[in-house]
C-alpha positions as CSV (number, residue, x, y, z in Angstrom):
1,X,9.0,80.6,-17.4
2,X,10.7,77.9,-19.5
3,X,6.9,77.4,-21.8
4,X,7.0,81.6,-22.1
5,X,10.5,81.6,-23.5
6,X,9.5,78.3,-25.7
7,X,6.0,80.5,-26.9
8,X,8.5,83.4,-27.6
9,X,10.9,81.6,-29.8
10,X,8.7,80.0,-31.8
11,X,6.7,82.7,-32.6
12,X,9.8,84.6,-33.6
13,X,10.5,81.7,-35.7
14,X,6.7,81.9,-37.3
15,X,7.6,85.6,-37.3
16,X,10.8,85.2,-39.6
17,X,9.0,82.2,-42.1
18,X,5.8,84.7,-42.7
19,X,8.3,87.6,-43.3
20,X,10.7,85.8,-45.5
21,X,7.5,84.6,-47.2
22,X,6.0,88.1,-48.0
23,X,9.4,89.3,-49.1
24,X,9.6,86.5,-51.8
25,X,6.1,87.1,-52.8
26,X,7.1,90.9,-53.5
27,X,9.9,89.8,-55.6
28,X,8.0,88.1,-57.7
29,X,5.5,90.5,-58.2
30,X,2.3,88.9,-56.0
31,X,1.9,91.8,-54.0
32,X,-1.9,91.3,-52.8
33,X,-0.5,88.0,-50.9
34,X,2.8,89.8,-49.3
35,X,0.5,92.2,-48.4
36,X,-2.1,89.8,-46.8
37,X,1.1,88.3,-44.7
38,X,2.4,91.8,-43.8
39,X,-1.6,92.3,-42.2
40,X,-1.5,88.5,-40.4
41,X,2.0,90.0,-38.9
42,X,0.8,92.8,-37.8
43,X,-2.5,91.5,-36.3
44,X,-0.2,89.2,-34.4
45,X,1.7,91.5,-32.9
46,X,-0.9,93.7,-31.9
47,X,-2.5,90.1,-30.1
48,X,0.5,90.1,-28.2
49,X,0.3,93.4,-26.4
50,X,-1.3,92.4,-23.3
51,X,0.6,93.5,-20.6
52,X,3.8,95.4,-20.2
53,X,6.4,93.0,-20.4
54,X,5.6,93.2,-24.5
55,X,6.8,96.5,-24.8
56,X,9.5,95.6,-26.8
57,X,8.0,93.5,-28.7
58,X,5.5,96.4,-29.9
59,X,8.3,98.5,-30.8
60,X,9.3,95.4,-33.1
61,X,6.2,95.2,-34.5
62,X,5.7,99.1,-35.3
63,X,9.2,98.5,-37.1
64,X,8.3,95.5,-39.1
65,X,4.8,97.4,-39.9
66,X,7.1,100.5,-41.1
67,X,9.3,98.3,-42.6
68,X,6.4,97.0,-44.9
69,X,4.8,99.9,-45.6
70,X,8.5,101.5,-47.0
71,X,8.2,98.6,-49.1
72,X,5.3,99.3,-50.7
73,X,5.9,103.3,-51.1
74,X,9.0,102.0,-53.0
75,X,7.2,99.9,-55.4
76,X,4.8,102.7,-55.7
77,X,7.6,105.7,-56.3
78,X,9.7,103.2,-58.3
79,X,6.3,102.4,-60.5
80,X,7.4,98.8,-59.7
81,X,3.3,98.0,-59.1
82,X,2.9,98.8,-63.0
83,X,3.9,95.1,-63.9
84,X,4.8,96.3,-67.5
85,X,6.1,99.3,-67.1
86,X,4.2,101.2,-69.8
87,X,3.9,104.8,-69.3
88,X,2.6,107.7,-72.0
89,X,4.5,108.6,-74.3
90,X,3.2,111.4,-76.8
91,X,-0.4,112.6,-76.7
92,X,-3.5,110.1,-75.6
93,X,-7.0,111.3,-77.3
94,X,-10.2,110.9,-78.4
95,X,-12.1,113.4,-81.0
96,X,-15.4,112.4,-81.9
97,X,-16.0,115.4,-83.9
98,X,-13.2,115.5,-86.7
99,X,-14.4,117.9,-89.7
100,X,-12.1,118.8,-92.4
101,X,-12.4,122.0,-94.4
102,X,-10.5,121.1,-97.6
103,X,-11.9,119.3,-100.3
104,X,-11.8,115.8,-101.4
105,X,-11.7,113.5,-104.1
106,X,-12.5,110.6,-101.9
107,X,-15.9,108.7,-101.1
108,X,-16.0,109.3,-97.1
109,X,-18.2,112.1,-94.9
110,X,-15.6,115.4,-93.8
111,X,-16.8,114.7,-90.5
112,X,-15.3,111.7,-88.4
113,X,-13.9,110.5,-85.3
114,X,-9.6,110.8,-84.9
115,X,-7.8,109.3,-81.8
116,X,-4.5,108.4,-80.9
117,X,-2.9,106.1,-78.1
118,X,1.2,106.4,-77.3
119,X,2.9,104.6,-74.9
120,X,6.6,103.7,-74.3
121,X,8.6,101.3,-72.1
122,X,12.0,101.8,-70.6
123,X,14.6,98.8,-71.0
124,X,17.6,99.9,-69.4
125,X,20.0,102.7,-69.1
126,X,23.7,103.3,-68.8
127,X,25.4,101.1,-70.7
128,X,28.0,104.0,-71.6
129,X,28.2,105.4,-68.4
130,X,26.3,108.7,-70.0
131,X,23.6,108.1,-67.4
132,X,21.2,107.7,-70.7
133,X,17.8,105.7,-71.2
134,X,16.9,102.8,-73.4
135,X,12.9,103.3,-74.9
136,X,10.5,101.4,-76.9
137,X,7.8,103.0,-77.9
138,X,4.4,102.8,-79.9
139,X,1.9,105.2,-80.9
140,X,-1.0,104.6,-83.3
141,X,-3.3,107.3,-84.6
142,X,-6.6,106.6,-86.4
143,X,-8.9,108.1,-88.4
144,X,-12.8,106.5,-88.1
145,X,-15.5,107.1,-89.6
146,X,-18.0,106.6,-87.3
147,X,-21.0,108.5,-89.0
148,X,-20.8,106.5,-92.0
149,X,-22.3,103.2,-92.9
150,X,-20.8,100.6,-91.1
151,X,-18.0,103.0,-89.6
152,X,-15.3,101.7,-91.7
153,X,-12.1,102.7,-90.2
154,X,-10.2,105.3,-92.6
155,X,-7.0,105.3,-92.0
156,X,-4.8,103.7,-89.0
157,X,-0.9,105.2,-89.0
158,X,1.3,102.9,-86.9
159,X,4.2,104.3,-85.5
160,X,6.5,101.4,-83.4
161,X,9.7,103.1,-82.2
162,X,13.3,102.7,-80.5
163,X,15.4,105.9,-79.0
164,X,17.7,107.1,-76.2
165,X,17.6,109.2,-74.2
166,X,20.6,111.0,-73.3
167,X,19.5,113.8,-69.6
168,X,21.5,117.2,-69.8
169,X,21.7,118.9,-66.3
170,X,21.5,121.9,-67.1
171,X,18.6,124.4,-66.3
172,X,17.6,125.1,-69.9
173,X,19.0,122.3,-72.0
174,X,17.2,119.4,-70.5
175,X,17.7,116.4,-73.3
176,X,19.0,115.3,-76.2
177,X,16.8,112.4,-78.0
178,X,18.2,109.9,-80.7
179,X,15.6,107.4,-82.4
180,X,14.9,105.3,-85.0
181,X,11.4,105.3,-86.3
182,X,9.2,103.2,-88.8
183,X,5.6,104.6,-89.8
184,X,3.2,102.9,-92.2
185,X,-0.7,102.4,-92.7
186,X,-0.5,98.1,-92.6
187,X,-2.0,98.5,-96.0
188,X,-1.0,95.9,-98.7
189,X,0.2,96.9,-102.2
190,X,-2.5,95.0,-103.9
191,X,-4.9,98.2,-104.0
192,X,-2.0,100.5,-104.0
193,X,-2.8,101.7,-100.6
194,X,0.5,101.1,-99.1
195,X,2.4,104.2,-97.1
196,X,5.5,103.2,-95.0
197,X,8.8,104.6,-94.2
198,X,11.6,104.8,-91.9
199,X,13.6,107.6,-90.3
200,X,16.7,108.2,-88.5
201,X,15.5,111.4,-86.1
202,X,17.9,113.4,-83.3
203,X,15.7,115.5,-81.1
204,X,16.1,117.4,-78.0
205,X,14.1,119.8,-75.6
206,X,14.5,123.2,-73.9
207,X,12.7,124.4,-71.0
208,X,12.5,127.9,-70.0
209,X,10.1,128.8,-67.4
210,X,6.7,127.9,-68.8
211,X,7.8,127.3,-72.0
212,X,8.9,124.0,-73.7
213,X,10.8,124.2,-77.5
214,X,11.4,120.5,-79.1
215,X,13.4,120.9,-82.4
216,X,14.0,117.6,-84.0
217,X,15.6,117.1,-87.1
218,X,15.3,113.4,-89.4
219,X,17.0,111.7,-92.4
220,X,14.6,109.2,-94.1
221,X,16.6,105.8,-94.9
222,X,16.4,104.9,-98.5
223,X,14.9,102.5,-100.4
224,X,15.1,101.1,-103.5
225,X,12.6,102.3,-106.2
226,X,11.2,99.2,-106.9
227,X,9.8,99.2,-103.4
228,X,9.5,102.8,-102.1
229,X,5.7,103.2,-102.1
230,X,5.7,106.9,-101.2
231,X,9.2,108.7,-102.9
232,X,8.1,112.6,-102.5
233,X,7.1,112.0,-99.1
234,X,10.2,114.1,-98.0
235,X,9.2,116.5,-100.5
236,X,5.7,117.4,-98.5
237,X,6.9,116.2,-95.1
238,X,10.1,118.0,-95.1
239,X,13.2,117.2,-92.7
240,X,12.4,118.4,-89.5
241,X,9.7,119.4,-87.5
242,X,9.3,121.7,-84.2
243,X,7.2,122.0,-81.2
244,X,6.5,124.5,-78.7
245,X,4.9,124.3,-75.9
246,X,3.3,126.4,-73.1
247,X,1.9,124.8,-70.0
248,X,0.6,125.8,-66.4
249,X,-1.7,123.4,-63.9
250,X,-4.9,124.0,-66.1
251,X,-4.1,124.4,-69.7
252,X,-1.7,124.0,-72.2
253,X,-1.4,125.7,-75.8
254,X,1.3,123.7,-78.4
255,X,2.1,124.4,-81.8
256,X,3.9,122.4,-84.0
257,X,5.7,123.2,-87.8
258,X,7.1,121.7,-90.4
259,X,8.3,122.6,-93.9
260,X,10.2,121.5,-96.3
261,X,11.9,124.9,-96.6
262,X,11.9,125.5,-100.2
263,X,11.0,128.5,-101.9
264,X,9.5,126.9,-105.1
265,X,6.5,124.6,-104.8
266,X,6.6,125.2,-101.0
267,X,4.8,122.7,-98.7
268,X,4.4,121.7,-95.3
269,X,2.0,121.8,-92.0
270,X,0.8,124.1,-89.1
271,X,-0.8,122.1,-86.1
272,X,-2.6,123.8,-83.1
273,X,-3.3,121.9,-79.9
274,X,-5.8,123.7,-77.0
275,X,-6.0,121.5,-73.8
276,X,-7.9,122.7,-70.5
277,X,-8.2,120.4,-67.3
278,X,-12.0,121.1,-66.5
279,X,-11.9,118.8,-63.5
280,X,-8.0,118.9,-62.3
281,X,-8.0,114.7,-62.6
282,X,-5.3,115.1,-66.0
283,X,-8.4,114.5,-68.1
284,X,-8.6,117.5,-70.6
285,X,-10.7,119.1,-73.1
286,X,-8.7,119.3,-76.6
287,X,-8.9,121.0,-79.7
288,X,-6.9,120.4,-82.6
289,X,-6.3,122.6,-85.5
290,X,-4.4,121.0,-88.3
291,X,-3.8,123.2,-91.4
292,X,-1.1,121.3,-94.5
293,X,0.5,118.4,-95.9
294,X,0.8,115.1,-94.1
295,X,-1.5,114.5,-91.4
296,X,-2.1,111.0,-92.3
297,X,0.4,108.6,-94.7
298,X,-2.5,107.8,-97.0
299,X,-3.2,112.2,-97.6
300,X,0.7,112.7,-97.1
301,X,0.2,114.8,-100.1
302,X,-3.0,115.8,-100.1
303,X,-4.0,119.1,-98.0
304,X,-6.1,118.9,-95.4
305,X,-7.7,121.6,-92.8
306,X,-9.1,119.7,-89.9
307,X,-10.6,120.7,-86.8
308,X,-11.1,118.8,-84.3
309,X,-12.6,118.7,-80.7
310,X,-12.9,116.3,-78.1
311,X,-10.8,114.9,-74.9
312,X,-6.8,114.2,-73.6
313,X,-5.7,111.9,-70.8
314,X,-2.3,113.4,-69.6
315,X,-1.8,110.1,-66.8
């Protein structure tokens, strides 16, 4: 009797090390080892059902299994298993067949490839006690052309970004959005190449139904004129843009506008977006119709009527 209760404690003291083991390993992210301990616990306790004196001791175990698995669902729901933390942000793509309609002055094919990748990460939230958000964010958006010789890269438009995000409950008015945002090409003056600038942007977005309307409104900071590299881009970009959006479980139609709203020498853009889940796995075909000023920094005041057609990730 006095060797069963000896057996017993120490395996309860076992028990305790492994668990306190695979809880560390959690914290610190190694999740494949907490899970290979929560398995050895688990094998151990089913070993231990031999009889029914170890009822008990089954219930424990079921309860340590649960325990685990909760665990993991957390780090799952909590995207805590995403070591990074990077989630999309704005639209992922790939178009391998780019064609634009307008004419050119420059040495490159109308047809191309265009793609963009956007992601964000969240930092923290609350600081004000508003319940709001802390982002980072980065999208980059290229234009390649991959039918020429060589398949010299275009353009590349680099967007890194910081906002806040600032939830509204309420069933219509669902955020307010306020950023700061630097765009430019990562060309050098040298060739006279260079396009950067930097905005202050507020945004926010209403949901009705089906139906999603992003207004967003932005004031360019200044620089001097010694440096500014692109001083009409306000002129063709204008100082606001706005998207809307309608969406069910297979397809999504978004258009997007922005003008510079003036009724003299008038200029701004018209985009279309098409997306259809042909599989229902979030991967989509796309078309893009793009028809105005300022689809790329280097054409910011050029015009440009591209379509384009290829496929969106949505995950």
């Amino acid at each position: 009797m006095n060797k069963f209760l000896l057996f017993i404690l120490l395996s309860a003291i076992l028990y305790a090390n492994d668990f306190q083991k695979a809880l560390e390993y959690e914290q610190k992210g190694e999740f494949k080892k907490a899970m290979q301990i929560y398995k050895k616990l688990a094998l151990r306790e089913q070993h231990l059902n031999i009889d029914s004196n170890t009822t008990l001791k089954n219930k424990d175990a079921i309860s340590v299994k649960q325990e685990s698995k909760t665990n993991l669902t957390d780090y799952i729901e909590k995207g805590k298993l995403n070591a990074f933390g990077i989630k999309t942000y704005k639209m992922n793509y790939f178009l391998p067949l780019a064609y634009n309609f307008a004419s050119t002055n420059q040495d490159y094919n109308k047809m191309e490839a265009k793609f963009q990748i956007s992601i964000k990460k969240h930092l923290f939230e609350n600081l004000f006690g508003l319940n709001e958000k802390y982002y980072i964010a980065y999208t980059q958006t290229s234009w390649w052309q991959i039918y020429n010789h060589s398949s010299p890269f275009r353009e590349t438009n680099y967007q890194p970004e910081f906002f806040v995000d600032f939830p509204q409950n309420n069933e219509i008015f669902k955020n307010l959005r306020l950023g700061l945002l630097h765009e430019s090409n990562g060309q050098g003056d040298e060739n006279l190449r260079s396009r950067s600038w930097n905005r202050i942007y507020l945004s926010s977005s209403f949901l009705y139904g089906n139906f999603l309307f992003t207004p967003r409104i932005w004031y360019r900071i200044p620089e001097s004129k010694n440096t500014d590299d692109n001083p009409a881009i306000i002129h063709y970009m204008g100082n606001f843009d706005i998207n809307l959006t309608y969406f069910n479980k297979k397809f999504f139609v978004n258009t997007l506008i922005r003008n510079n709203l003036k009724f003299s020498n008038n200029k701004g853009a018209l985009q279309i977006d098409l997306g259809y889940d042909l599989f229902d796995n979030g991967i989509y075909w796309y078309l893009q119709y793009f028809n105005g000023y300022g689809e790329s920094l280097i054409d910011f005041n050029k015009k440009v009527q591209r379509l384009s057609s290829g496929f969106l990730i949505s995950y």
